[in-house]
MIDO-541506 format. One record per atom (N, C-alpha, C): residue in one letter; x negated, y negated, z. Coordinates in pm, whole numbers, padded with zeros to 5 digits, always signed. Layout:
MIDO-541506
AXYZ...
***
This chain:
MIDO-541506
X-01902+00311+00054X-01766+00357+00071X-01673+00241+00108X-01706+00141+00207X-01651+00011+00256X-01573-00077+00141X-01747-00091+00048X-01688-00209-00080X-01620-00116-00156X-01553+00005-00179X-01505+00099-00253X-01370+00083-00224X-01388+00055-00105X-01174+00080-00033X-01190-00056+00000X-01259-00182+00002X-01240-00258-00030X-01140-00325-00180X-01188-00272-00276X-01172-00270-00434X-01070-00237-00410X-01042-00154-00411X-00886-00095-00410X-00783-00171-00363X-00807-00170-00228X-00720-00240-00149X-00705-00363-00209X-00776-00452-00248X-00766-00555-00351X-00666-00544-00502X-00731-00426-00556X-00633-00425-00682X-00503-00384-00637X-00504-00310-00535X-00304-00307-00441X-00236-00422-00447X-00300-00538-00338X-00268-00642-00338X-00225-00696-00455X-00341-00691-00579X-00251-00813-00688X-00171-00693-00752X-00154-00595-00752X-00061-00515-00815X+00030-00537-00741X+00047-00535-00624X+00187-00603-00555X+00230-00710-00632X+00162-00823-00557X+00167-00956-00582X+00243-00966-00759X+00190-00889-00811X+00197-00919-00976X+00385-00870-00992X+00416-00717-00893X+00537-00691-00881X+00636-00775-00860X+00610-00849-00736X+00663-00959-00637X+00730-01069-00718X+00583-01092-00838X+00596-01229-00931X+00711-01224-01025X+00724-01078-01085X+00803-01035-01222X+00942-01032-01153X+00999-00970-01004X+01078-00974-00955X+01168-01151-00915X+01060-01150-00872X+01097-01318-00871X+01179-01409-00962X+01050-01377-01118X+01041-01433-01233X+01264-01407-01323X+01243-01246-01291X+01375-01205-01275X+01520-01247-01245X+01480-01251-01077X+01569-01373-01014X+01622-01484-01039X+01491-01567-01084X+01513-01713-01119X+01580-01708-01303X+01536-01647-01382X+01578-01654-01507X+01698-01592-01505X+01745-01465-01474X+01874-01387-01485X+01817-01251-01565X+01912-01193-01596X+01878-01019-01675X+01876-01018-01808X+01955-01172-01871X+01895-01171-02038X+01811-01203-02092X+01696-01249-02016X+01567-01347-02053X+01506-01245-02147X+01443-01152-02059X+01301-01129-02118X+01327-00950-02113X+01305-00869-02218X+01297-00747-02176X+01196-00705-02102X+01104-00716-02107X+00966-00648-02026X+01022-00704-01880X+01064-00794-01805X+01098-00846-01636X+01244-00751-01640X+01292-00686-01723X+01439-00664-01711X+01380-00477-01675X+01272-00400-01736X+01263-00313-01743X+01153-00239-01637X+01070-00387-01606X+00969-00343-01456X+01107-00342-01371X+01166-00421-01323X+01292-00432-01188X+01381-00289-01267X+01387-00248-01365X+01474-00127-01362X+01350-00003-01311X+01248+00002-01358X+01144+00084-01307X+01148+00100-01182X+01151-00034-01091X+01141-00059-00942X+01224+00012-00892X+01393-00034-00948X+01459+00090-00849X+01488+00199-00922X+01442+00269-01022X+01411+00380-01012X+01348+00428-00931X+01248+00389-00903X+01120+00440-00775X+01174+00383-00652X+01255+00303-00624X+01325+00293-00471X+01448+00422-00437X+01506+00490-00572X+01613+00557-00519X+01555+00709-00604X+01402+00706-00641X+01350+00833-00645X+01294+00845-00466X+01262+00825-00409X+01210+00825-00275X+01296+00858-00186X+01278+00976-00150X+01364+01010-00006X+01311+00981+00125X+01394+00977+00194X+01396+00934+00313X+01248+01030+00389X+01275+01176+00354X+01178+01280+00388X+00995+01216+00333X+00994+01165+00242X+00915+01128+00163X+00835+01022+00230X+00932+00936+00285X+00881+00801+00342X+00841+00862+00502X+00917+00990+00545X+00870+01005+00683X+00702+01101+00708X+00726+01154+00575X+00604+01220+00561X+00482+01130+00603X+00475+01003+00471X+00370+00872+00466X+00365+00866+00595X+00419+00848+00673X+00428+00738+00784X+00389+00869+00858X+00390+00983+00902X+00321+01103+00963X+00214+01115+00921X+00152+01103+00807X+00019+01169+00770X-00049+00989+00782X+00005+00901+00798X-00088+00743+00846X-00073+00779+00986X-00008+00800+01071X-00054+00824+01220X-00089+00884+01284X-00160+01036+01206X-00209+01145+01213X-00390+01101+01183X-00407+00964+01084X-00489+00926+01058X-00547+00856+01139X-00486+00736+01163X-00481+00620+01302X-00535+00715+01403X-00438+00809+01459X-00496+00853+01575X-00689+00958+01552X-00685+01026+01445X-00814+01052+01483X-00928+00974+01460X-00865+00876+01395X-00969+00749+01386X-01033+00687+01520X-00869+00680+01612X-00913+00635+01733X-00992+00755+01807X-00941+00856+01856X-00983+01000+01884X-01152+00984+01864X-01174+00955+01731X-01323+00991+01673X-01370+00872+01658X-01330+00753+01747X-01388+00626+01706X-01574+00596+01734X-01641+00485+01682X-01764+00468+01673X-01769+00499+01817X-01930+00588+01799X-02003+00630+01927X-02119+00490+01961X-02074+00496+02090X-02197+00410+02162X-02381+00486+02145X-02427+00406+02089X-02562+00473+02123X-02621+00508+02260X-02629+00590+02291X-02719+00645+02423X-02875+00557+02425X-02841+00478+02547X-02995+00417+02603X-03075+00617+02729X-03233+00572+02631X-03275+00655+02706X-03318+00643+02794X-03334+00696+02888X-03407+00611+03054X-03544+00615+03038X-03583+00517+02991X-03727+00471+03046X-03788+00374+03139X-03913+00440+03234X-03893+00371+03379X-04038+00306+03400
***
């Protein structure tokens, strides 16, 4: 399960990263370069001003709803048995 959400969490990262790059790439060239960098950054804020505020408070409730029973239910100490 570890190396599983490992993976993931990895392909997040360069799927960011890859966002980050095209945005960038954007920046530095201008909006007539390239269609494909002109149409991810229109995608982007589509999906920044599809997102409500409610939306983002939800995430952030159901991650600290998580956090906490993580902590709540955190690893158990093994019990030493008394032997004398």
């Amino acid at each position: 399960m570890t190396s599983l959400r490992r993976l993931l969490l990895a392909a997040a990262e360069v799927g960011f990263a890859l966002v980050a790059l095209i945005s960038v790439v954007y920046i530095l060239l201008g909006a007539e370069k390239d269609d494909y960098i002109s149409s991810v950054v229109a995608n982007i804020g589509k999906l920044v001003e599809a997102v409500s505020p409610q939306a983002i408070v939800a995430v952030a409730v159901i991650y600290g709803l998580i956090c906490w029973f993580r902590w709540k239910n955190g690893p158990k100490s093994p019990k030493k048995s008394d032997q004398a």
